[in-house]
N, C-alpha and C positions, 0 to 999 in steps of 0.2 A: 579913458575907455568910453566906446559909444553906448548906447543904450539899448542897442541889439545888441551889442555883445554880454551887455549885463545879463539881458533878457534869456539869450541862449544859454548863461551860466544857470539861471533857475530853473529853469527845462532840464539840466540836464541832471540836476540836486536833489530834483522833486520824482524823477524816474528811479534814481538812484536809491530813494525812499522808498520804492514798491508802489509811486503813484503816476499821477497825471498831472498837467498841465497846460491845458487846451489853451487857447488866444480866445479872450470875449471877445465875441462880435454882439452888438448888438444893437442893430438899426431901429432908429427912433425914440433911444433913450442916452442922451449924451451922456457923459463924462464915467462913463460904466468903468472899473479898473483893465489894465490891458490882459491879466494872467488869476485864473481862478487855478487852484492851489487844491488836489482832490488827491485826501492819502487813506491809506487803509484803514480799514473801522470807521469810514463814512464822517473821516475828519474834511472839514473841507473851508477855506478861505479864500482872501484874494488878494492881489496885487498891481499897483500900478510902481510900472517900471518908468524911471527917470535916468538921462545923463546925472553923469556926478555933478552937486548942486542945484540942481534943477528942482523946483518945487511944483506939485499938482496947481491947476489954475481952479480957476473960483467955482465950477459948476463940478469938476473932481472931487473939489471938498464937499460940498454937497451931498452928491453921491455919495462919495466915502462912510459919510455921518448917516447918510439914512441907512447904509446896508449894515453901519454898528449898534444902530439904533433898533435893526429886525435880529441883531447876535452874534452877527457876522464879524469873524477878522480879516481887519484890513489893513496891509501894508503896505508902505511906498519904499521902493526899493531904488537907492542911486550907489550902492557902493556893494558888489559882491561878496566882500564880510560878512554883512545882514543876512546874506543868505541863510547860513544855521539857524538862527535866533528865528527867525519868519517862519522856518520848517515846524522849528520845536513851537513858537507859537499856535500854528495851527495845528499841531498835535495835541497839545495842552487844553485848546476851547472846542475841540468836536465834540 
């Protein structure tokens, strides 16, 4: 499975929720995750979506660590299983 198509799986899980799931864009701060994760009652996380086995690279991790570090949940997503558990996680820490 590619990683668009993982991607489109959480878009479509996260609606399914009663939420959103916009694409980060955001120029001039690398390695930002690709999918912010916004469910009702102002739950809100993130996501960087990978091919199956694919690992975030070094300035992802980074990022990742400062935005758990302001509270934030953050997941990396390569296998569409994960999808429930990532939901319910950021259900859990809003």
């Amino acid at each position: 499975m590619r990683e668009k198509q993982i991607e489109q799986k959480l878009v479509k899980a996260v609606k399914a929720e009663g939420g959103m799931c916009p694409k980060l864009v955001s120029p001039g701060t690398d390695g930002m995750p690709d999918r912010m994760v916004l469910l009702p009652k102002a739950h809100i996380g993130f996501v960087e979506v990978k091919a199956p086995g694919q690992k975030p690279r070094a300035i992802q991790e980074r990022r990742h660590e400062q935005l758990r570090e302001l509270g934030f949940q953050v997941s990396v997503l390569d296998d569409p299983e994960q999808i429930p558990g990532i939901i319910k996680e950021v259900q859990d820490n809003g």
